[in-house]
Residue frames as qw, qx, qy, qz and C-alpha x, y, z in Angstrom:
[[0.773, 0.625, -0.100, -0.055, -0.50, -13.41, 8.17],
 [0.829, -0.360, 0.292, 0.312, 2.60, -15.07, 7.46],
 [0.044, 0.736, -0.245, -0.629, 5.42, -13.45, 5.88],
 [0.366, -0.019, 0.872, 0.326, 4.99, -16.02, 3.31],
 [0.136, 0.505, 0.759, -0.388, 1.69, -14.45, 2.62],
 [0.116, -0.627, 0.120, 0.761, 2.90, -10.80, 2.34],
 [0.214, 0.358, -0.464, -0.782, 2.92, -10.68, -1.65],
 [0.624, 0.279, 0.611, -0.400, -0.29, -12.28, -2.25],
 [0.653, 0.713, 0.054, -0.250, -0.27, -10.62, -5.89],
 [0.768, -0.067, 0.360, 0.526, 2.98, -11.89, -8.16],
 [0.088, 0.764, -0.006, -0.639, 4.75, -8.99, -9.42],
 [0.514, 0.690, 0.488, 0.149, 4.09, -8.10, -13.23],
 [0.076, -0.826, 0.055, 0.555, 6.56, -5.69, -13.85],
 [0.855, 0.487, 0.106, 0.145, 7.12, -5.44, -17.97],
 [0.757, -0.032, 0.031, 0.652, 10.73, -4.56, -19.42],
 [0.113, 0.767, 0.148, 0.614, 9.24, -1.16, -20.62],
 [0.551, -0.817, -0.136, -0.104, 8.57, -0.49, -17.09],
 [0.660, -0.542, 0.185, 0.485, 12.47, -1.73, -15.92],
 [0.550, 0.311, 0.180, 0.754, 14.18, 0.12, -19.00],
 [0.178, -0.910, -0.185, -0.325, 12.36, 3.44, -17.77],
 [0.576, -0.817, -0.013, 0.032, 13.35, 2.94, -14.37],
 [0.826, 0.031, 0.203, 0.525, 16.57, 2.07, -15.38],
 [0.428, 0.397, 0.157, 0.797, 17.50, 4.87, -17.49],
 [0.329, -0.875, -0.029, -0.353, 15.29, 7.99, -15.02],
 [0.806, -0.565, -0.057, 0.168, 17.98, 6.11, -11.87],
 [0.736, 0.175, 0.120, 0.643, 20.81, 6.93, -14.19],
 [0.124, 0.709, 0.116, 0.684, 19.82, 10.30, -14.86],
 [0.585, -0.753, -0.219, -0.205, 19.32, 10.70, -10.99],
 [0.855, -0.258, 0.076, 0.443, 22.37, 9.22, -9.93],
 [0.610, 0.431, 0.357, 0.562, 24.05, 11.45, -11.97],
 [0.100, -0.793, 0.014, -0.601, 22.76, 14.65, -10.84],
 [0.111, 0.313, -0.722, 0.607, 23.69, 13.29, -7.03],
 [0.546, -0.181, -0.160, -0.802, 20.72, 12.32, -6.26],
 [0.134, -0.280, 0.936, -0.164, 19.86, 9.78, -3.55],
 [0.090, -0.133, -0.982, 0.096, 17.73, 6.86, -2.65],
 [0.360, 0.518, 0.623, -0.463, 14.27, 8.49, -1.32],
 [0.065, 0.526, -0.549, -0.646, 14.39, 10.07, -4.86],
 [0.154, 0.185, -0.924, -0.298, 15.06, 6.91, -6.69],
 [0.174, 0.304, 0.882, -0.315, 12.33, 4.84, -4.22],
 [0.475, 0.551, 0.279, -0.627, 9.51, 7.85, -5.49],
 [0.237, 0.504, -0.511, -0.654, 10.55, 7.35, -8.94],
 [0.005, -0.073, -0.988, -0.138, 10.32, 3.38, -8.89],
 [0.287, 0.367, 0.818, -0.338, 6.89, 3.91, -7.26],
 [0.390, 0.517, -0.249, -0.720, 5.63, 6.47, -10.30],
 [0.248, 0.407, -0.814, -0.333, 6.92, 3.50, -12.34],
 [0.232, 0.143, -0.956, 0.108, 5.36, 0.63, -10.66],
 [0.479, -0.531, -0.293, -0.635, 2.80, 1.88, -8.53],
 [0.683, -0.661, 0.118, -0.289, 4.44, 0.29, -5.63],
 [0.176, 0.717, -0.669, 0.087, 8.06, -1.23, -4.43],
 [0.992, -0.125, -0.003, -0.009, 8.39, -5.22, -4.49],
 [0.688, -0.500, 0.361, 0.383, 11.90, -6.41, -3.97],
 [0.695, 0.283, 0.427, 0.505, 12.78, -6.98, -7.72],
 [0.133, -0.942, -0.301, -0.069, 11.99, -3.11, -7.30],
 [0.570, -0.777, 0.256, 0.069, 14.06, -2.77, -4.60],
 [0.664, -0.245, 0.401, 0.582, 17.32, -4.50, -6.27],
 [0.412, 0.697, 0.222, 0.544, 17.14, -2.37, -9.65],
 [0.223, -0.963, -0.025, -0.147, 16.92, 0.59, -7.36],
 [0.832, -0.473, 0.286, 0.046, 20.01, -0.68, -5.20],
 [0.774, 0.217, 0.389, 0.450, 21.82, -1.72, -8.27],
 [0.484, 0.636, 0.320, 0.509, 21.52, 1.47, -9.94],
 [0.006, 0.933, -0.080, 0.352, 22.19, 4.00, -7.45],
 [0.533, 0.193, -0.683, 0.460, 25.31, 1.60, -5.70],
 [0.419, -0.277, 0.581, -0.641, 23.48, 0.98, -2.30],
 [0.070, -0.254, 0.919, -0.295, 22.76, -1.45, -0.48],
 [0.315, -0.210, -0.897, -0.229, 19.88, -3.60, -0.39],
 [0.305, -0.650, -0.696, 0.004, 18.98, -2.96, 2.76],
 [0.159, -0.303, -0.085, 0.936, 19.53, 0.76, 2.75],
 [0.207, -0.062, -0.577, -0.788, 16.67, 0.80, 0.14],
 [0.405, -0.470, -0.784, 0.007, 14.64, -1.33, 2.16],
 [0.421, -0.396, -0.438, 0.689, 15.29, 0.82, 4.93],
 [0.114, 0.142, 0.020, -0.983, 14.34, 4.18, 3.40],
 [0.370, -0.283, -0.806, -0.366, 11.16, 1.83, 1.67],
 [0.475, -0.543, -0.635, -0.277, 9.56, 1.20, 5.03],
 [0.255, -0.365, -0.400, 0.801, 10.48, 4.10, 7.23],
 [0.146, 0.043, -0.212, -0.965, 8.67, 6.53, 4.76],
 [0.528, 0.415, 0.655, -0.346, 4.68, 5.76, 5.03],
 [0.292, 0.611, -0.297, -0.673, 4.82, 7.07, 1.60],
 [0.514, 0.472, -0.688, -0.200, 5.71, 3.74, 0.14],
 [0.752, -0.076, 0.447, -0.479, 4.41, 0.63, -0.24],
 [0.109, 0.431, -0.833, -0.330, 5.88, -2.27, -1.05],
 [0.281, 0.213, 0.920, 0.171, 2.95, -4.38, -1.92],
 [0.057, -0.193, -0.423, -0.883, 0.68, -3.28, -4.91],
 [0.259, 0.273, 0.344, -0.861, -2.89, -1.87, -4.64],
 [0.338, 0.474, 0.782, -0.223, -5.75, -3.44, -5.20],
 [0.120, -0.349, -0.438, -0.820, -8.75, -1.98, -8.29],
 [0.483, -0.814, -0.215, -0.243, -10.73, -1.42, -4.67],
 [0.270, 0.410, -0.451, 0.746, -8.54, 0.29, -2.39],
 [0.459, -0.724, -0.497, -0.134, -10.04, -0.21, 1.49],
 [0.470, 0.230, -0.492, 0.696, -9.40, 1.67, 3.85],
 [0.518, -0.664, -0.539, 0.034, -10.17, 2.20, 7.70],
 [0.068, -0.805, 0.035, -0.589, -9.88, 5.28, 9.63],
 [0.742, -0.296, -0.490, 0.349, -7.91, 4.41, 12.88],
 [0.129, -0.714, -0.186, -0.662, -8.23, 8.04, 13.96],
 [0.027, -0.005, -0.648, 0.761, -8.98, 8.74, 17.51],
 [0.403, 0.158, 0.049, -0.900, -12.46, 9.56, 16.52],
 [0.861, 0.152, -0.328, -0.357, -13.34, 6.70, 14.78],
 [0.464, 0.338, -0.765, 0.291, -11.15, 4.42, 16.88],
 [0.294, 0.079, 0.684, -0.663, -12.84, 4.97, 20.56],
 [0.775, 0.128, 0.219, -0.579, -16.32, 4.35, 18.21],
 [0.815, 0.033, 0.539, -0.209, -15.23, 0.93, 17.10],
 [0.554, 0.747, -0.365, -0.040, -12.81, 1.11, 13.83],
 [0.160, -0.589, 0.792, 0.017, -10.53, -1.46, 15.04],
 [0.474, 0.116, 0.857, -0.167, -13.04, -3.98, 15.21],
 [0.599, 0.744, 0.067, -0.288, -14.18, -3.14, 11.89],
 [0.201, 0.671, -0.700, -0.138, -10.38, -3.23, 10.20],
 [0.168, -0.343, 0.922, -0.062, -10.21, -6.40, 11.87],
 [0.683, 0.540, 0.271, -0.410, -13.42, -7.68, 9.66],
 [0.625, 0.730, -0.196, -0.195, -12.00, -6.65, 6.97],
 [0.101, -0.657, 0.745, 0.057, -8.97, -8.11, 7.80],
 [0.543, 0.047, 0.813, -0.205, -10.84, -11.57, 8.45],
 [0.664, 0.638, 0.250, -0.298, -13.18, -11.24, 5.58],
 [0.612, 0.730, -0.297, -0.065, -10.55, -10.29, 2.48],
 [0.984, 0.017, 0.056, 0.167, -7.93, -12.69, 3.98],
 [0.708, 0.364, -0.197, 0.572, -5.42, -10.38, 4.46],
 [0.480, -0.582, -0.446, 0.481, -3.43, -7.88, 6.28],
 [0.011, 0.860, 0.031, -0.509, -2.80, -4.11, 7.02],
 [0.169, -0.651, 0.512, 0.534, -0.85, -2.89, 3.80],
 [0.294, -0.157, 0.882, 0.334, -1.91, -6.08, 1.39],
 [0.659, 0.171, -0.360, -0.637, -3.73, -7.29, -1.88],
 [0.866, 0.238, 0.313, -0.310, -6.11, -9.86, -2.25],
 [0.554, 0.079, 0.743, 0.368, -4.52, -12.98, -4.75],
 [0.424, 0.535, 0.680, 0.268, -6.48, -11.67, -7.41],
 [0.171, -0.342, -0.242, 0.892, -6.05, -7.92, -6.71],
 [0.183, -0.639, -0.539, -0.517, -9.06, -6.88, -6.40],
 [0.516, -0.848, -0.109, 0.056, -8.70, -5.47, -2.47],
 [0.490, 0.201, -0.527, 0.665, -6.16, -3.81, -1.11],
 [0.539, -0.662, -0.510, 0.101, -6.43, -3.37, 2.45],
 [0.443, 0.488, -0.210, 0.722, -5.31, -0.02, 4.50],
 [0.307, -0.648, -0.525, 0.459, -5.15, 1.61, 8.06],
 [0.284, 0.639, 0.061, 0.712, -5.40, 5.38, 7.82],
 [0.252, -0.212, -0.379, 0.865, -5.20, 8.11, 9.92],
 [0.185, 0.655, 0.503, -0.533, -8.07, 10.82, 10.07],
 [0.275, 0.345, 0.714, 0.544, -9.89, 11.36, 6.95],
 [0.115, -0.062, 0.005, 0.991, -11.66, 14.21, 8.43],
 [0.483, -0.302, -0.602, -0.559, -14.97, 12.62, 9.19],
 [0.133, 0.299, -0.746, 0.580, -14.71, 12.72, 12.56],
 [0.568, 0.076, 0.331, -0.750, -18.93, 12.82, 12.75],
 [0.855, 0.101, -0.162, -0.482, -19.35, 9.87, 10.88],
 [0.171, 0.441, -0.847, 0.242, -16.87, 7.89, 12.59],
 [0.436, -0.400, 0.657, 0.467, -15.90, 5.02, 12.62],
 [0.640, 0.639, 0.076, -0.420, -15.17, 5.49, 8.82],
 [0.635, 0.048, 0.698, 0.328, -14.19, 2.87, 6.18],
 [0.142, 0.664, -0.402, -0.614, -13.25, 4.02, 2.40],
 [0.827, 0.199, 0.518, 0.091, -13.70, 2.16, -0.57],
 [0.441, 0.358, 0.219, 0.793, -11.48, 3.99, -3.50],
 [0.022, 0.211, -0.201, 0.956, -13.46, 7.55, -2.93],
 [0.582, -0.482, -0.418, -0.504, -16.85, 6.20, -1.31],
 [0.146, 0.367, -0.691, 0.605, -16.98, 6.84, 1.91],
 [0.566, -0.490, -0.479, -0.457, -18.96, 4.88, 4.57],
 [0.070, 0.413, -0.448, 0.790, -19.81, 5.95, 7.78],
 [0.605, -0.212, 0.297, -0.708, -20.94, 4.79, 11.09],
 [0.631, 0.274, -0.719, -0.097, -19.58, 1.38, 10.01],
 [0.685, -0.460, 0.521, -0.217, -20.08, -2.14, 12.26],
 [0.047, -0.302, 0.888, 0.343, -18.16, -4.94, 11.42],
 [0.520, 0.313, 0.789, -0.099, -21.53, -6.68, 10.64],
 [0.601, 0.732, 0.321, -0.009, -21.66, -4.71, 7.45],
 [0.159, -0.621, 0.602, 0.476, -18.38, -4.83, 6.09],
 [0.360, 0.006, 0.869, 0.340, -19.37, -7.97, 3.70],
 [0.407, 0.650, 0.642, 0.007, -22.37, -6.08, 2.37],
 [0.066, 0.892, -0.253, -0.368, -20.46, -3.06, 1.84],
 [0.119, -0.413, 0.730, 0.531, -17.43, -5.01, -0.01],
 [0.514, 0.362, 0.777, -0.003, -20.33, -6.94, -1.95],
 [0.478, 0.809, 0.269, -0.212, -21.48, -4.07, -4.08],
 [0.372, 0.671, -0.594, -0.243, -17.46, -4.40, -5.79]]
């Protein structure tokens, strides 16, 4: 994917949403509070940290751009493109990796037309890698919101994403 690509979904953020964030950053700022702070607060607010995000944040607690960015995508916590109404995700484990969870991810990758971290145009998918999910016997396992399927081949990723 091309970083042109990257925000598939256009962000939709309303004024309620930036007068919130706006006035909680003050109150933060205020108490001394820094940036990783601020970043959890936006995501509460937003559900996830797009640039326009990222400069309110930046603006309001007098840092840099890319000092926001920088705490943004060093923390796995945060994610700066929004989340799908199906959330996938693939177990890239150890367990479910040696049985064949890469080549599955990379299905899904092929299939929903995007990449690790991203929504579908229409957000309906969002795609994710995880770490162990703690299925380690039904591995390699793939996640739709909380349905979990196990013992996945990439030939039945499209009949699995069919039934959302």
């Amino acid at each position: 994917m091309s970083d042109s690509n990257k925000q598939a979904v256009p962000f939709k953020g309303t004024k309620q949403q930036e007068e919130q964030l706006r006035a909680e950053l003050k109150d933060l700022k205020s108490k001394g509070i820094g940036v990783m702070s601020a970043l959890q607060t936006a995501q509460e607010i937003y559900g996830y940290l797009p640039k326009e995000v990222q400069l309110i944040v930046a603006e309001e607690m007098g840092v840099s751009l890319s000092e926001v960015y920088g705490v943004a995508t060093f923390y796995s916590q945060f994610s700066l493109y929004p989340k799908g109404e199906f959330r996938v995700s693939v177990c890239l484990g150890t367990a479910c990796y040696v049985k064949g969870a890469g080549l599955v991810f990379d299905k899904l990758k092929e299939v929903l037309n995007i990449d690790d971290g991203q929504c579908t145009p229409d957000g309906k998918f969002s795609l994710d890698a995880t770490r162990c999910v703690g299925c380690c016997g039904l591995a390699p396992v793939m996640m739709v919101n909380d349905d979990v399927y196990g013992k996945v081949t990439p030939n039945e990723v499209e009949s699995i994403l069919a039934k959302y």
